[in-house]
PLY file of the C-alpha trace (Angstrom):
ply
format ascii 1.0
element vertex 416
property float x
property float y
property float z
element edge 415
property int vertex1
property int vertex2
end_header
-34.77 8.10 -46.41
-33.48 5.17 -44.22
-33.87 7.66 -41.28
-37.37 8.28 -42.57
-38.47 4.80 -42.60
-36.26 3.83 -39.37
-38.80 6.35 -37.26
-41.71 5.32 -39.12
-40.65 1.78 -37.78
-40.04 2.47 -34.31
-43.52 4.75 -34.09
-45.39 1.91 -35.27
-44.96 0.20 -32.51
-44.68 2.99 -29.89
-45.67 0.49 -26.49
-43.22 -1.56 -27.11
-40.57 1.08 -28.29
-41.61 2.69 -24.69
-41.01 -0.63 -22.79
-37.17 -1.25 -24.40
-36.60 3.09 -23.50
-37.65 2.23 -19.78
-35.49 -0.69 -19.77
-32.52 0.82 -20.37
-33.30 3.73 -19.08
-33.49 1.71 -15.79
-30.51 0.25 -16.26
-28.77 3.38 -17.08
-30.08 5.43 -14.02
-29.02 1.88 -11.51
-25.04 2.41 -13.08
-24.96 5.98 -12.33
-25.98 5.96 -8.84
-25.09 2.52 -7.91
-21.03 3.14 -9.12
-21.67 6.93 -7.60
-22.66 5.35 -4.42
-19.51 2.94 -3.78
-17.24 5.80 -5.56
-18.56 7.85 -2.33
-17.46 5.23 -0.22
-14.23 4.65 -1.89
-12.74 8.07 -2.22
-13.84 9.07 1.37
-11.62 6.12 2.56
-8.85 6.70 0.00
-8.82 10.66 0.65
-9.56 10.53 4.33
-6.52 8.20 5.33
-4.03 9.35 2.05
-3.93 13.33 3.87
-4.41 11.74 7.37
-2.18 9.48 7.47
0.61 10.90 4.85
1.63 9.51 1.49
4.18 7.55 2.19
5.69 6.08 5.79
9.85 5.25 6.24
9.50 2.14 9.32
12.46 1.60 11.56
13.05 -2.09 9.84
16.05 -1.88 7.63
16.30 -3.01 4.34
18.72 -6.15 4.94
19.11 -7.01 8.86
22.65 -7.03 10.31
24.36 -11.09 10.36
24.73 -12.54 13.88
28.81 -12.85 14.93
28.21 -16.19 14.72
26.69 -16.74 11.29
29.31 -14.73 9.93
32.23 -16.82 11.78
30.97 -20.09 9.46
30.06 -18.17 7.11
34.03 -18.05 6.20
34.90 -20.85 7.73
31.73 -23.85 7.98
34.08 -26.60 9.72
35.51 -24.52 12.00
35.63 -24.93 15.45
35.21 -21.50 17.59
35.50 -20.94 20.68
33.34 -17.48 21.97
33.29 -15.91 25.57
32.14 -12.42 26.63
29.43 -12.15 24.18
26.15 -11.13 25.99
22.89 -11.02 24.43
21.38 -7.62 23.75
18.07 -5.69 22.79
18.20 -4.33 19.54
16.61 -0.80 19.55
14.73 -0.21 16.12
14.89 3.35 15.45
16.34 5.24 12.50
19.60 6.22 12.70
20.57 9.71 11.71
17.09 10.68 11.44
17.30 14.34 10.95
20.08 14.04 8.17
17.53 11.51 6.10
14.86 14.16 6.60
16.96 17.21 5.47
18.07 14.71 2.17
14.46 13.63 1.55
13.37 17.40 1.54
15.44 17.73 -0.88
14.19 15.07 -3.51
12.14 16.49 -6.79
8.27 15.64 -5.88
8.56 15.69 -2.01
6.27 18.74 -0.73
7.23 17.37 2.95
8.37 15.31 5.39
7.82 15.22 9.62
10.10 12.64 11.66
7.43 10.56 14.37
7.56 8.31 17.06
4.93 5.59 17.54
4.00 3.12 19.76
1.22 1.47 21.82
-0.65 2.90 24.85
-3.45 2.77 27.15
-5.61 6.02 28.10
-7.60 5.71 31.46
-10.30 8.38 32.39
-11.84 7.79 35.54
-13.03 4.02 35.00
-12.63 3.53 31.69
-9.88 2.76 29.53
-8.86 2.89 25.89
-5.95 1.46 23.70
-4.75 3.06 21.34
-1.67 4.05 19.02
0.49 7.16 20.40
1.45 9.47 17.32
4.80 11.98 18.49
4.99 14.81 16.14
6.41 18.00 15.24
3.26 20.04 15.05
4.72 22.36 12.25
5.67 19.76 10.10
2.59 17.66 10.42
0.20 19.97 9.16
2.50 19.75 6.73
2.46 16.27 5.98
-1.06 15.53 6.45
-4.66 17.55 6.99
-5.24 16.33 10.86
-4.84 20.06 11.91
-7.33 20.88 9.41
-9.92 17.63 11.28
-10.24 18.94 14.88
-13.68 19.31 15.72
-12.59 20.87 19.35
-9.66 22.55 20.37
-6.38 23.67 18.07
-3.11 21.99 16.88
-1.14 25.30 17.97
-2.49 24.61 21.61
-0.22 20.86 21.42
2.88 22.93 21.33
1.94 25.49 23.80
1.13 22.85 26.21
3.54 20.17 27.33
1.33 17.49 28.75
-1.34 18.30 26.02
-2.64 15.27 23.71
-5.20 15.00 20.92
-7.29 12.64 20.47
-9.44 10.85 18.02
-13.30 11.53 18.24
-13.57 7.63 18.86
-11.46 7.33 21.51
-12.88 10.70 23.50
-16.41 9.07 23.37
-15.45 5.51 24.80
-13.01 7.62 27.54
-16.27 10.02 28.03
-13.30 12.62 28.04
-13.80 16.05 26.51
-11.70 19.16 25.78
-9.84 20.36 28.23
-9.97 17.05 30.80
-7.40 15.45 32.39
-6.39 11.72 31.22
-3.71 9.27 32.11
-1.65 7.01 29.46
0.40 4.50 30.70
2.86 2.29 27.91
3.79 -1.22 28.08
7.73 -0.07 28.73
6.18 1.17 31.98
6.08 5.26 31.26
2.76 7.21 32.58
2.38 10.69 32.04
-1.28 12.88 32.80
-2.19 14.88 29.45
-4.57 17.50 29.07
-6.80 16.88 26.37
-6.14 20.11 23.74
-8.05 18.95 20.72
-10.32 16.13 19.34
-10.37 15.50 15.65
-12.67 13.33 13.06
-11.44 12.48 9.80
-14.54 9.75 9.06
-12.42 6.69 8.45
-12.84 4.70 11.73
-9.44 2.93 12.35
-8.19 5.99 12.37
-10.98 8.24 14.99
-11.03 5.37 17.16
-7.33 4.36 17.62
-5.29 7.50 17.17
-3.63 10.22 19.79
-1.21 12.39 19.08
1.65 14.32 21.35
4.47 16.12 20.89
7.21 14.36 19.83
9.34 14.92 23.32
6.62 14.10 25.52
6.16 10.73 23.06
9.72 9.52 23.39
9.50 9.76 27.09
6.39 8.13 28.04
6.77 5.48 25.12
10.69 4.92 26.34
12.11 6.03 23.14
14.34 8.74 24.10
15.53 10.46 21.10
14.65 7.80 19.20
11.98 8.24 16.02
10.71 4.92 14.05
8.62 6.51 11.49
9.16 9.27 8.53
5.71 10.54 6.89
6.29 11.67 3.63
3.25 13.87 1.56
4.34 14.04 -2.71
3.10 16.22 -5.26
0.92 13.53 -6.11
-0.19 10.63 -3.92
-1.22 8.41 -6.64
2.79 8.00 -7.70
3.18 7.15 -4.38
5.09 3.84 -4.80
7.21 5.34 -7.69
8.47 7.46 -4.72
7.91 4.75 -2.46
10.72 2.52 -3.92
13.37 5.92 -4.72
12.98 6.52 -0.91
13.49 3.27 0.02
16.78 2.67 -2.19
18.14 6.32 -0.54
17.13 5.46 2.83
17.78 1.96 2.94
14.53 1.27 5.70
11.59 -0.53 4.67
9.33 2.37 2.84
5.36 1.82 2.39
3.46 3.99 0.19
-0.04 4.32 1.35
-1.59 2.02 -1.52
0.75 -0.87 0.72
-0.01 -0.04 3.71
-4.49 -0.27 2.64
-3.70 -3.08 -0.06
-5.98 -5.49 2.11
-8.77 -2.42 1.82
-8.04 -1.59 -1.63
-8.30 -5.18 -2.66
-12.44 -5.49 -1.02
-13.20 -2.13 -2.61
-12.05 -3.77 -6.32
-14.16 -6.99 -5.58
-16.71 -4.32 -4.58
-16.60 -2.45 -8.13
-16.57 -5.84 -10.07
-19.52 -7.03 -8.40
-21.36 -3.56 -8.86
-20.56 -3.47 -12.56
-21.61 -7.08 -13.19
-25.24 -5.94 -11.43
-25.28 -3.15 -13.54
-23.89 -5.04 -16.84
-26.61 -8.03 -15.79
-29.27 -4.92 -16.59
-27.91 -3.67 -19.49
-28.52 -7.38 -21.06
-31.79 -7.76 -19.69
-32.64 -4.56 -21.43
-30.80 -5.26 -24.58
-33.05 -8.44 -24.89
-36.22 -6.47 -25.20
-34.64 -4.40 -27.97
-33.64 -7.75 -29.79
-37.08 -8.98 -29.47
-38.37 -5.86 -30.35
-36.47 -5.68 -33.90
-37.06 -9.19 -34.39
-40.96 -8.57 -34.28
-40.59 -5.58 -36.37
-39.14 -7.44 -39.13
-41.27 -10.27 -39.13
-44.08 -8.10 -39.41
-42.54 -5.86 -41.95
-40.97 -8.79 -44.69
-43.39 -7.71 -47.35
-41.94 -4.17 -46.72
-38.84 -4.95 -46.67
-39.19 -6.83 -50.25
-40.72 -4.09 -51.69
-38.13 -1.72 -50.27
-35.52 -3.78 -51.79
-37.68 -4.12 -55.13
-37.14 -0.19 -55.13
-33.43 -0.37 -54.79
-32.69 -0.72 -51.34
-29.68 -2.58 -50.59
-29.05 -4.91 -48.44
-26.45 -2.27 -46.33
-29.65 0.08 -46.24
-31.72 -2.44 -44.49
-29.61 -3.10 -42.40
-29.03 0.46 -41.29
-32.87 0.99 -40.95
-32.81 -1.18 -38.07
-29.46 -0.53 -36.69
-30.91 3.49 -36.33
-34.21 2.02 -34.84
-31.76 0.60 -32.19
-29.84 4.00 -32.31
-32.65 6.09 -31.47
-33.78 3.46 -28.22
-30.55 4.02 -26.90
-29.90 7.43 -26.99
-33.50 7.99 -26.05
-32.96 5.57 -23.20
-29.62 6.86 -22.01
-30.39 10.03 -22.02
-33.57 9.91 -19.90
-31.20 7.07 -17.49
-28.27 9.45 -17.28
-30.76 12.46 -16.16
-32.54 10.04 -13.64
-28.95 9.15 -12.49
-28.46 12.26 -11.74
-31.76 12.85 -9.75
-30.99 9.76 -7.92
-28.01 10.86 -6.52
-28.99 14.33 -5.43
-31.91 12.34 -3.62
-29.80 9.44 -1.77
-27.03 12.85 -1.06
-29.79 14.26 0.94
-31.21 11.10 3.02
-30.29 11.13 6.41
-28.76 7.48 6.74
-25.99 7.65 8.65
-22.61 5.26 7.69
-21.28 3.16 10.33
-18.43 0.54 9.62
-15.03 1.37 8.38
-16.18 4.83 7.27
-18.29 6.88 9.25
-20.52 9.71 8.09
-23.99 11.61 8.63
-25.12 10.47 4.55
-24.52 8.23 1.84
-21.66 9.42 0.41
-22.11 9.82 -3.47
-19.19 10.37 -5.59
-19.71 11.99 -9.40
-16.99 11.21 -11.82
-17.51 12.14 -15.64
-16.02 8.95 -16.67
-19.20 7.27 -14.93
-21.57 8.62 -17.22
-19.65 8.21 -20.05
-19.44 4.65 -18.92
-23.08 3.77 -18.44
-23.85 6.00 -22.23
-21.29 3.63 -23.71
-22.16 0.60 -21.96
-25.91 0.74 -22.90
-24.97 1.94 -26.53
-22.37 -1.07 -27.10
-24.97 -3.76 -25.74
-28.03 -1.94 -27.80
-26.15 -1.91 -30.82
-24.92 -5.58 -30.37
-28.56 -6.62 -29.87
-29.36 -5.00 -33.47
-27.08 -6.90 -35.37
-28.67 -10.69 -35.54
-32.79 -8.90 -36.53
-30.76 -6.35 -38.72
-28.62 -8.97 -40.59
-32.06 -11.19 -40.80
-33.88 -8.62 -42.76
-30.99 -8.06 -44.97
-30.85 -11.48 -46.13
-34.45 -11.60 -47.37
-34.86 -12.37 -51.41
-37.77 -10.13 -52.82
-38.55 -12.24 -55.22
-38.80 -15.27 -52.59
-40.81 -13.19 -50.27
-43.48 -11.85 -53.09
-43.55 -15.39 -54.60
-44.18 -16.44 -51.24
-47.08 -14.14 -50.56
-48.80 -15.34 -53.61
0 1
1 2
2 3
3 4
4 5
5 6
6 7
7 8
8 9
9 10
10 11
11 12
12 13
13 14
14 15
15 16
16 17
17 18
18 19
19 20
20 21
21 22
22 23
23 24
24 25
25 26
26 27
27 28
28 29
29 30
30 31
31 32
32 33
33 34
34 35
35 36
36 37
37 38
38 39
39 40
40 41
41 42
42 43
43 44
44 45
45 46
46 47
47 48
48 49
49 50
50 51
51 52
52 53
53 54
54 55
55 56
56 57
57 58
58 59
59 60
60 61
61 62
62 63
63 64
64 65
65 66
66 67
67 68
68 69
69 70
70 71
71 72
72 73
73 74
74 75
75 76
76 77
77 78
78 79
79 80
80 81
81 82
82 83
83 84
84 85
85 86
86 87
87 88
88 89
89 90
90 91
91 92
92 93
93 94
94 95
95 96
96 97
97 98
98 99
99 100
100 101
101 102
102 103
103 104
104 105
105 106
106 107
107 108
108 109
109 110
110 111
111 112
112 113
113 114
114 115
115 116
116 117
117 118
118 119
119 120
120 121
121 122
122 123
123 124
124 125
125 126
126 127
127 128
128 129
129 130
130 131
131 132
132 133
133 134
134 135
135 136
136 137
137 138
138 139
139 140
140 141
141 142
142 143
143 144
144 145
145 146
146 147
147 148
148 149
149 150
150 151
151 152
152 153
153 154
154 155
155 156
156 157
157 158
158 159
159 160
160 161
161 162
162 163
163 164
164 165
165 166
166 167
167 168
168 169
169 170
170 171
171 172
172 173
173 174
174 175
175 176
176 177
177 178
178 179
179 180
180 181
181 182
182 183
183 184
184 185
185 186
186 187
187 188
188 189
189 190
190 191
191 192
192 193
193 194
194 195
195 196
196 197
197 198
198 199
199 200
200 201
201 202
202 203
203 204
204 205
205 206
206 207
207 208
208 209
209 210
210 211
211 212
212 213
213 214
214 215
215 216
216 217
217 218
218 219
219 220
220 221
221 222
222 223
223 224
224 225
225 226
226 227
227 228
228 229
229 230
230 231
231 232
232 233
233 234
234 235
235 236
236 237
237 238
238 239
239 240
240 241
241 242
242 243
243 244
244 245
245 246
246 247
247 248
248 249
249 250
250 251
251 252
252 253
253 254
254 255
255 256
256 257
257 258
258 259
259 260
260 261
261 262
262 263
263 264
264 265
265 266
266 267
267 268
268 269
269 270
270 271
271 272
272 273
273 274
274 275
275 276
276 277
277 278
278 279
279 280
280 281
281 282
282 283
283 284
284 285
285 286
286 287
287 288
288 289
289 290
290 291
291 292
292 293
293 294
294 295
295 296
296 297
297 298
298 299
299 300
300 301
301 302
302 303
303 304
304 305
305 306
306 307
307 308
308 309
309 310
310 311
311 312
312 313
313 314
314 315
315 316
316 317
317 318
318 319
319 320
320 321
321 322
322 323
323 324
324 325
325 326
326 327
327 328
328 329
329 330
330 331
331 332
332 333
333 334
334 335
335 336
336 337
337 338
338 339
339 340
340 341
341 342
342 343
343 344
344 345
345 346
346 347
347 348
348 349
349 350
350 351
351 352
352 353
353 354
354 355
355 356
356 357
357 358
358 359
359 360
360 361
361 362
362 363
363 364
364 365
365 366
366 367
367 368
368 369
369 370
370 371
371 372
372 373
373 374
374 375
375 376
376 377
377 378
378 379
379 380
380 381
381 382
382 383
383 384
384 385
385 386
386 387
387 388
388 389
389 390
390 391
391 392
392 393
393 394
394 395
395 396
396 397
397 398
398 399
399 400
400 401
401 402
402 403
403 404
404 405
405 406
406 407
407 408
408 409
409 410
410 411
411 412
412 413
413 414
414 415
C-alpha cells in the first residue's frame, strides 16, 4: 500500500518528478565521465613510468656517509690537539660497491620478479646543428626487458639490435624529433667528464609520459661506463616486484639489506602523485557540488507534495497509517527519483565516455597521447549510484519527518 500511494504521489506531479530525474541524472552522468576522464590521465602516468622506469631504484648514496679523519679524531678526544700531514684531499666516487653480489642476493628475495644493474648520468646528443640533453641509461638489454616494458615501447628499430651493435643507442621519441635524427643515423654524445663516442641510432621508443620520451637514451652498459667515465662502476639497481603497489614495503626491506638509499617509484613521483590527489578532490567536490544542487530539487519537490497533500495525509492517518508509514511514503518517492535518476546518469556516463574515447583531441603536457584518455573502474559507478542515493535520501528526511508529525484531528479541525 505505501508503495501504492508513494507512485500515485510522484505521478501526480510528473514535470516536476521529470525535472529532479534530469538533475541527478546530470549529475550522475558529470561523476562518471568527469572521474573516468582524470582516472585516464592518472593511470597512463602511473602505468607508463611504474613498467618504464622499474618499481623500485637502489642510488649510489649510502645509507649513513663515512666520518671525515678529522671528525672522528675529536670525536674521542674534543680538546685535543692533532697534528696531521700527508692527508690529501680526494674525489669520492659514488658507485655501489659489490654490485653484482647485491644483485644475485636481491634475486633472491620472496616478491622480486627482477633486477638489472645501470649506469646513469648526464649527456649531450648533437646531430648536425642541433643538440639535445638528456639522461644516458647503461643497461643489460636482457635484464631490462626484464625490469621494465621499454623493449616492448619502440616504435622503430629493436632492443636485440643494442646488443648486436656496439656504438648503437636508443632514444626517446622526444629527443629524435628535436635532434631531427631517425633510425639508423649517426649522432654524437659528448659527457661533462669529457667522453664522446658516435652512436648509431638502433631504436626509438614512446611510452606517452613526456619526461621520460623527451629526456631518455639508453646504451649498453659498457659503452655507458666509458663515455660517462664510470668504468666498471654502476650507480643505480632497478628492481620490478610482484606487485608495484607494495613497492615501498619492498622499498624499505631493500634498503635495510643493501644499506644505499632505495626509492620506490611512489617516492620518486610523490611531487606528481601529490597534484593528481588535489586533482581528484577538486573533481569530486564539482561533482559532489551537483549532487546537492540536485538533491535540492528533490527536497523542494517533497516539500510541495506534502503541503499539497496534508488533508491526505490526515485522512491516511485517520485510516491507520502510522506515522513510520508516512514517512516511508515519501522516503520511496525519493527512492524511486534516485534510482530512476542514477540509472539513466550511469547509462549516459557510459555514453559519454565512449564519445570523449573517440574525439580526436590530442594530450600535450606531462602525458602525451592521440585522445582523451578515459579510464573505467567499477568502483566509479558504484560511487556516483551511492553518492546520488546517500544525498537523495538525506534530502527526504526533513519533508518526510514534516508529514509525519501532522495531527489528523488538527488538520480536519483546521479545514473546517
Amino acid at each position: 500500500m505505501r508503495w501504492f500511494i508513494s507512485v500515485r504521489y510522484f505521478l501526480a506531479h510528473k514535470r516536476q518528478s521529470l525535472v529532479c530525474i534530469a538533475g541527478v541524472a546530470i549529475s550522475v552522468t558529470m561523476f562518471v565521465a568527469m572521474t573516468a576522464l582524470m582516472n585516464g590521465f592518472t593511470d597512463k602516468f602511473i602505468i607508463e613510468t611504474v613498467e618504464s622506469s622499474g618499481h623500485i631504484v637502489i642510488h649510489d648514496e649510502p645509507r649513513q656517509t663515512e666520518t671525515p679523519i678529522l671528525e672522528r679524531a675529536f670525536a674521542a678526544e674534543p680538546d685535543a690537539l692533532l697534528h696531521v700531514e700527508g692527508v690529501k684531499p680526494r674525489d669520492r666516487v659514488r658507485k655501489i660497491r659489490d654490485p653484482q653480489a647485491l644483485v644475485a642476493k636481491l634475486r633472491r628475495l620472496p616478491g622480486i620478479v627482477a633486477v638489472a644493474p645501470e649506469v646513469t648520468g648526464d649527456a649531450i646528443a648533437t646531430y648536425g646543428t642541433k643538440t639535445v640533453n638528456l639522461n644516458i641509461i647503461g643497461i643489460e638489454p636482457e635484464a631490462q626487458v626484464q625490469t621494465t616494458t621499454i623493449g616492448q615501447k619502440l616504435l622503430e628499430g629493436t632492443f636485440a639490435r643494442l646488443r648486436s651493435s656496439a656504438d648503437g643507442v636508443i632514444l626517446g621519441r622526444g629527443v629524435a624529433e628535436n635532434l631531427g635524427a631517425r633510425l639508423d643515423d649517426t649522432i654524437s654524445i659528448s659527457s661533462p667528464t669529457g667522453g664522446r663516442t658516435t652512436s648509431r641510432v638502433v631504436g626509438i621508443f614512446q611510452t606517452g609520459v613526456t619526461p621520460v620520451d623527451y629526456g631518455r637514451a639508453y646504451m649498453l652498459l659498457n659503452s655507458a661506463q666509458t663515455l660517462l667515465d664510470k668504468k666498471n662502476i654502476i650507480n643505480e639497481i632497478v628492481i620490478r616486484t610482484g606487485d608495484y603497489t607494495q613497492a615501498p614495503a619492498y622499498a624499505r626491506q631493500i634498503e635495510a639489506i643493501s644499506g644505499y638509499k632505495t626509492e620506490s617509484w611512489q617516492e620518486s613521483n610523490a611531487n606528481f602523485l601529490k597534484i593528481f590527489r588535489i586533482q581528484t578532490i577538486i573533481t569530486y567536490i564539482i561533482t559532489g557540488a551537483l549532487l546537492v544542487v540536485a538533491a535540492f530539487g528533490v527536497l523542494n519537490i517533497l516539500i510541495m507534495a506534502v503541503l499539497e497533500r496534508v488533508n491526505d495525509i490526515a485522512i491516511l492517518k485517520s485510516f491507520g497509517l502510522s506515522r513510520h508509514d508516512i514517512t516511508l511514503i515519501y522516503v520511496i518517492q525519493a527512492i524511486v527519483i534516485g534510482l530512476v535518476g542514477s540509472g539513466i546518469g550511469l547509462v549516459c556516463g557510459k555514453v559519454v565516455i565512449e564519445g570523449l574515447r573517440r574525439l580526436p583531441i590530442k594530450m600535450e603536457g606531462l602525458v602525451k597521447a592521440e585522445g582523451l584518455l578515459m579510464s573505467e573502474h567499477p568502483r566509479n559507478y558504484v560511487t556516483a549510484f551511492v553518492a546520488a542515493m546517500v544525498v537523495v535520501l538525506i534530502a527526504a528526511v526533513y519533508p518526510a519527518r514534516r508529514a509525519a508529525r501532522y495531527d489528523p484531528v488538527e488538520v480536519i479541525r483546521g479545514a473546517h
